[in-house]
C-alpha positions as CSV (number, residue, x, y, z in Angstrom):
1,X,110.0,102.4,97.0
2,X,110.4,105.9,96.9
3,X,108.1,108.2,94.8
4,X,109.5,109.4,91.6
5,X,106.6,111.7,91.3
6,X,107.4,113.8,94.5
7,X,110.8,112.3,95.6
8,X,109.3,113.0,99.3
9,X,107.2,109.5,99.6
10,X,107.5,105.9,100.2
11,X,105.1,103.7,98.5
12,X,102.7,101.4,100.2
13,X,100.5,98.9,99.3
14,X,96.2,99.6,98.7
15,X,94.4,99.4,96.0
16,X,93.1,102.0,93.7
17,X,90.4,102.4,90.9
18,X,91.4,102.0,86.8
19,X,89.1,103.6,84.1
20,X,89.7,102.9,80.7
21,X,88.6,103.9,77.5
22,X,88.7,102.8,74.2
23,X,86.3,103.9,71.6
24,X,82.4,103.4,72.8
25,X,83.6,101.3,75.3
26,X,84.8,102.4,79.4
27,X,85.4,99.8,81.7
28,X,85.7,101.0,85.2
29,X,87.8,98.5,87.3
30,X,87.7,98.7,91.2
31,X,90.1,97.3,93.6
32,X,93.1,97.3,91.9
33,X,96.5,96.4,93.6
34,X,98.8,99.1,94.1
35,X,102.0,100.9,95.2
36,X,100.6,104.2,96.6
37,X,102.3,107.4,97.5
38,X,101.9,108.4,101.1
39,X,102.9,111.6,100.9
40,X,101.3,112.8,97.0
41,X,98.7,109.9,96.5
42,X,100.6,108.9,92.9
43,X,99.5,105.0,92.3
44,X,101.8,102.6,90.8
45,X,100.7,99.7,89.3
46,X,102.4,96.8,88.4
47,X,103.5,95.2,84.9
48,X,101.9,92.2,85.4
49,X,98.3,94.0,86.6
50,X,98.1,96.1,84.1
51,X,98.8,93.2,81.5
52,X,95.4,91.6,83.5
53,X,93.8,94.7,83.1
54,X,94.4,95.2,79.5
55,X,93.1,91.7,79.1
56,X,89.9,92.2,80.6
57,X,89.0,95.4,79.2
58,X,89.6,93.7,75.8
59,X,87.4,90.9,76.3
60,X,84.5,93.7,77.4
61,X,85.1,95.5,74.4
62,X,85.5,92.9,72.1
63,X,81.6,92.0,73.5
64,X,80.1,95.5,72.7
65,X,79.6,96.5,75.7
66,X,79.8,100.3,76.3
67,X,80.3,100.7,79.9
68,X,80.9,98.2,82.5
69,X,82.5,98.0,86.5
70,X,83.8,95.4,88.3
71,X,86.0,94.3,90.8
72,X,89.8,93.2,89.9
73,X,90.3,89.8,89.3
74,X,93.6,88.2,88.7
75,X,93.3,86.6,85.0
């Protein structure tokens, strides 16, 4: 697809890093699927990965913990 950031680059799939926040709490995930920019390095993620995401950055923060990093899983 084509950038709507820069209008210049096509997207292409890699994987990127997500940092969250939420109160006390940061989850840093690693490995995330993406749709990346070639040309301005803008990541797209999808609907369905970000739901996953969301999910397990709940389920940290819900625990207490204050900062964590992983890899991605698919939930």
């Amino acid at each position: 697809m084509k950038c709507v950031i820069c209008r210049n680059g096509e997207t292409l799939p890699g994987t990127t890093t997500v940092t969250l926040e939420r109160a006390e709490a940061t989850i840093v995930i690693k490995a995330v699927p993406a749709l990346i920019c070639e040309n301005c390095g803008e990541e797209y993620i999808s609907e369905e990965t970000s739901v996953s995401l969301l999910k397990q950055a709940e389920r940290y923060a819900m625990d207490g913990v204050h900062f964590h990093v992983q890899h991605y899983f698919a939930a």
